[in-house]
N, C-alpha and C positions, 0 to 999 in steps of 0.2 A: 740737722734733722734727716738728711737725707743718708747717713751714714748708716750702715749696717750694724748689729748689734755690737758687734768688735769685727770690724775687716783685720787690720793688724795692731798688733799688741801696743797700746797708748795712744794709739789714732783718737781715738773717741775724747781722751782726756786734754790728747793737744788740743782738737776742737773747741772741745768747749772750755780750754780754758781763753782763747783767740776769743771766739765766742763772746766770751761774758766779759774781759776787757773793752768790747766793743761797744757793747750793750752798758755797761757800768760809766765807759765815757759820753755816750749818747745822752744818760739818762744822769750826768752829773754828781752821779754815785762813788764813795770809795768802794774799790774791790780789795777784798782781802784775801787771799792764798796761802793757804795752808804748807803748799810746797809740798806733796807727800806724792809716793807712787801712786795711792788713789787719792786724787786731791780734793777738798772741799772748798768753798767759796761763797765768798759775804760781801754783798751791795749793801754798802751802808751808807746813808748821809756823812757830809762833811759836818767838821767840829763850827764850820763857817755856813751849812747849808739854811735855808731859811728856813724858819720852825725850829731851831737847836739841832741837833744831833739824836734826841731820843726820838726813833720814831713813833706814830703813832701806830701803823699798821706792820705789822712784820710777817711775810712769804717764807712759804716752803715749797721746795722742787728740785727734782734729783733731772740729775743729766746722764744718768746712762739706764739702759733697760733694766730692769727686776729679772734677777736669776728661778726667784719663785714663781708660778703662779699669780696670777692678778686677779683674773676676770673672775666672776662678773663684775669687779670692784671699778674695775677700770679697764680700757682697752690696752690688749699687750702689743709693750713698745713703745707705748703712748705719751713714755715719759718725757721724752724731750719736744713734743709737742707739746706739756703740759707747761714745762721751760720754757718756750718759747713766747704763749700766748699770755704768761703772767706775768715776763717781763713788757709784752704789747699791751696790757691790759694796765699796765700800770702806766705807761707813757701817755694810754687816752684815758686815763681817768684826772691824772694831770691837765691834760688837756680841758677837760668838762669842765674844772673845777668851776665853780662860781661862788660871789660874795665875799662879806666881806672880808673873813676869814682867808690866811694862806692855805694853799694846799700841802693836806695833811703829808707829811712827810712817811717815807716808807723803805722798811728795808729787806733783803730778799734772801736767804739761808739757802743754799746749793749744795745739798749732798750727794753722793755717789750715788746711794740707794735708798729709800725708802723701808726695806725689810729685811737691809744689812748693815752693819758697821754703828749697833745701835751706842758700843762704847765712844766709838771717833765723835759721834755727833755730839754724844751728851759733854765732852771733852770740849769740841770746839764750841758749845752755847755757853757752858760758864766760863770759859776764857773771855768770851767775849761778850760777856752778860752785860754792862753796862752801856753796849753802843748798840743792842738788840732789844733790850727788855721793852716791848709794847703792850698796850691796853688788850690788842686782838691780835690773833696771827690766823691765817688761812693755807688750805693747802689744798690747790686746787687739783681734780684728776680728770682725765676724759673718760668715760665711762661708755659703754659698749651700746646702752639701752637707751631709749624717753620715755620715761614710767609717766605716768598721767601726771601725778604727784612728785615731787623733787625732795629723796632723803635727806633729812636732817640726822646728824644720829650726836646723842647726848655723850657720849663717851666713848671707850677704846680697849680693849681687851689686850692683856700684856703677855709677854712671852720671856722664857727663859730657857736657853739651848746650853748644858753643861756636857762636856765630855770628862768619861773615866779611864785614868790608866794604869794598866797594873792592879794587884789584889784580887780576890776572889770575890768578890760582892757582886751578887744579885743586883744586876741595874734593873729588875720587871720589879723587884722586891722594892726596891729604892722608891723610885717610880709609885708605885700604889703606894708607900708609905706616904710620900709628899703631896697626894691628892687627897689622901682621906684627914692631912690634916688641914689644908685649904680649903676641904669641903666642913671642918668644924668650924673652921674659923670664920670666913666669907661671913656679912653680914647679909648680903643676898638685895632682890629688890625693892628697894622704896616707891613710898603710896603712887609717886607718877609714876614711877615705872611700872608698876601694878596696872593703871591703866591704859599708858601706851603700851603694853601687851598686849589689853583686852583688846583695842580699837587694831591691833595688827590680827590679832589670832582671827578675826573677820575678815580680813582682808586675803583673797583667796591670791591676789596678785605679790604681794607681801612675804605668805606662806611660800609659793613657788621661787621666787628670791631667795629667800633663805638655803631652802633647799640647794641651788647652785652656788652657794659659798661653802656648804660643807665638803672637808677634804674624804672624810667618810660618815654618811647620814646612818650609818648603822648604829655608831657610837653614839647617838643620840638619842635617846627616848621618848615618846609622848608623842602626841597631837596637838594640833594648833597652838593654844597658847602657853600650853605646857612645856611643848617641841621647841617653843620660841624662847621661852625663860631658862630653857635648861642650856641652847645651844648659846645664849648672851650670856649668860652668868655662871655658869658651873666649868669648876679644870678640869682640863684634859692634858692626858701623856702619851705617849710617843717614845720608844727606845727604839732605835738606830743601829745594827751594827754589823760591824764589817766580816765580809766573806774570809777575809784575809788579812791574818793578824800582822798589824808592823809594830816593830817598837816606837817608833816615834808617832805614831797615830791614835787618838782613843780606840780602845775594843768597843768603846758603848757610847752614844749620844742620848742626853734623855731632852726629849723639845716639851718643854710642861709649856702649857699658856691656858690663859683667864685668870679667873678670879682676882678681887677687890684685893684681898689679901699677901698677895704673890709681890713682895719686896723683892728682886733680881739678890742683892747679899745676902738678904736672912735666909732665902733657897739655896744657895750655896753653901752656906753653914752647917744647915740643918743636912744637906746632901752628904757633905765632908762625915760627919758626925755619924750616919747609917751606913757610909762606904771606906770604917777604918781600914786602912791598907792598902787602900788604891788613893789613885794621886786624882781628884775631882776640878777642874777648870773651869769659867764661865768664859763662853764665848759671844752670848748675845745677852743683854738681859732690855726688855723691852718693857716697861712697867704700864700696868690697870693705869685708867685714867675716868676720868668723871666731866661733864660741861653741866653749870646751868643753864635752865632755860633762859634765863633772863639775861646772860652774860651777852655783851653787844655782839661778837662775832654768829651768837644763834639767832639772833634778833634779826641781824643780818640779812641772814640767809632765810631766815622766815618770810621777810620781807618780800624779797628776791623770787620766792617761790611762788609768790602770790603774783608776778609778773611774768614769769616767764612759766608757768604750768599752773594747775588749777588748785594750787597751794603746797604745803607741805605736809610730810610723810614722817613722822618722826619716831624715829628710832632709840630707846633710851640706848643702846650700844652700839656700834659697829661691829657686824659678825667677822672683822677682821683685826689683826694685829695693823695698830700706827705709831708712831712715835711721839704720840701727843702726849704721854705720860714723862716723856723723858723730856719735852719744854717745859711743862705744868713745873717739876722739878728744879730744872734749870734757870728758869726764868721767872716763872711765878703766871706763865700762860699758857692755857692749852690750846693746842693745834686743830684748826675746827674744819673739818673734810666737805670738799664741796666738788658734786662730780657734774659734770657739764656733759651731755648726749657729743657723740664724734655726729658732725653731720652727714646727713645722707648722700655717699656715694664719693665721701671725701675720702684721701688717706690719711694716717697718720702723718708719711714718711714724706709725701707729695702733698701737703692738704690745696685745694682751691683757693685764691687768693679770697673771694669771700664767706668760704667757710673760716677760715682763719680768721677773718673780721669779726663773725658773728661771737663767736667762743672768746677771741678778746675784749670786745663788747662786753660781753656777761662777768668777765673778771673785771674789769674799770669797772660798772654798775654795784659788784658786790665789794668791793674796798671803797667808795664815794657810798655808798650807803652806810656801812660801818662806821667810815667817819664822820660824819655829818650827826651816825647816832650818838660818835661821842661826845659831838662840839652839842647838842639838844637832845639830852636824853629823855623817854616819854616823862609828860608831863611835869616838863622844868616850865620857869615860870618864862617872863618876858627879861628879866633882871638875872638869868641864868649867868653864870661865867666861862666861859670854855676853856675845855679840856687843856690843863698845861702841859701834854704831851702834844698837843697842836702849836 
């Protein structure tokens, strides 16, 4: 944590791969290494750990800074605090456990980034789909602000970054072609989200939020709940290009993200197919994703909201790109965003040994509630059975 965002070249990756060895034998976990120049890494139960090997609860958390932009999503930098207190959060929620039940078994996903390498990730999750696939997955971020209320957000808006090279094709032409057909297609939002709209477009604190996640609030239309529906659910484009032409570089980047519809191949397809003559590549492809409300990791955090602020905030989307589409995918679970206040006057990089407590506190509280809602989900009877992923 205390390492700069890259002092010298693999510094950051020795660490944390030391790191998470340490942590993975601490917490009786196998770790699993990818081996790569950017490497990833998996804490997972033994085939001998108690509870099976599937877990019930499965983590996400990158170890190295975000090259993008975060904030207000999250505090920049913040990441390998984020690292750190989920893997402390999960050693006292162990700790807490009680009854009669074991404690729910848990495994932890360590990627590089967050809002890169979405092909490596989705790569390393079905590889290793059978010793990851859980009921709930979380991913925890520290976040910049303490809203009165604590977001919930129902889903995840997807992204697709293609480079063109060579040919003469119009990437602006490309570009508007691929939005006005994901603007036919999108089925747009449903009756709750119709109303957590209305109950945010009131919300003047909610509104002002939004607004600091837009990269440009020009490109966005309307007022209040209009402002709010177009910026969650409608695509947007972005062409990229270079001052100076190389041959081995694209001339053109096109970054499309949103909409429900935006499959990462079939945009690529449909790309190839409007830019004959030039060579079309994907380089990210980030997929739309959806949560129910009722699915136990929102439950969750519903829960959780009610304890630790004056309830929850719920957002049917995330005004940002996550990766939660590409677990939904992989796994058959979406990745459910839960951001934690940095305390006052703490660092990221130095946190105070009891701000660090407090923040892995609240990640033990939000995994032992999750599971407990799967071992007694509402309204099971006395003759319930528990969860066989426990």
């Amino acid at each position: 944590m205390s390492l700069a965002r890259e002092t010298l070249p693999q510094a950051t990756a020795v660490e944390a791969r030391r790191s998470l060895t340490l942590a993975a034998s601490a917490l009786g976990l196998e770790l699993i290494d990818n081996i790569s120049v950017i490497p990833s890494f998996l804490l997972v139960p033994g085939a001998a750990a108690q509870g099976g090997a599937v877990p019930a609860v499965l983590l996400f958390a990158t170890w190295h800074a975000e090259s993008a932009p975060v904030a207000p999503a999250a505090v920049e930098g913040a990441e390998r605090m984020a690292l750190a207190v989920t893997l402390a959060g999960l050693a006292e929620a162990r700790a807490r456990w009680t009854g009669p039940e074991p404690a729910p078994s848990v495994a932890v996903v360590v990627h590089a980034s967050a809002g890169q390498g979405s092909r490596a990730l989705s790569e390393l999750l079905n590889q290793h789909r059978e010793r990851i696939q859980a009921p709930a997955a979380f991913w925890t971020r520290i976040q910049p602000d303490s809203p009165r209320r604590r977001r919930v957000y129902l889903g995840a808006r997807g992204r697709v970054v293609l480079g063109l090279w060579g040919g003469d094709a119009n990437p602006y032409r490309v570009r508007d072609a691929l939005i006005e057909q994901l603007r036919e297609e999108a089925y747009g939002p449903r009756p709750l989200d119709f109303e957590l709209l209305r109950k945010l477009g009131q919300s003047r604190e909610a509104l002002d939020f939004l607004e600091e996640t837009l990269d440009d609030p020009g490109a966005v239309a309307g007022e209040g709940e209009e402002r709010l529906k177009r910026a969650l659910f409608e695509p947007r484009g972005q062409v990229v290009t270079s001052a100076v032409a190389h041959p081995d570089r694209p001339r053109a980047w096109l970054i499309m993200e949103g909409a429900e519809s935006m499959d990462p191949s079939e945009l690529l397809r449909r790309a190839r197919e409007m830019a004959k003559g030039s060579t079309v590549e994907m380089a990210e492809g980030y997929l739309w994703d959806r949560l129910n409300i009722h699915h136990p990791s929102i439950q969750a955090e519903i829960g959780l909201s009610k304890s630790v602020s004056e309830g929850a905030e719920i957002w049917p989307m995330a005004p940002w790109v996550t990766p939660s589409g590409i677990f939904t995918r992989s796994l058959g679970t979406p990745l459910a965003e839960w951001g934690i206040p940095n305390p006052a006057g703490s660092s990221v990089r130095f946190p105070k040994p009891e701000a660090f407590e407090t923040v892995a506190r609240e990640v033990a509280e939000l995994i032992t509630r999750c599971a407990r809602g799967l071992i007694e989900p509402r309204g099971a009877g006395p003759g319930h059975r528990s969860s066989p992923a426990l």
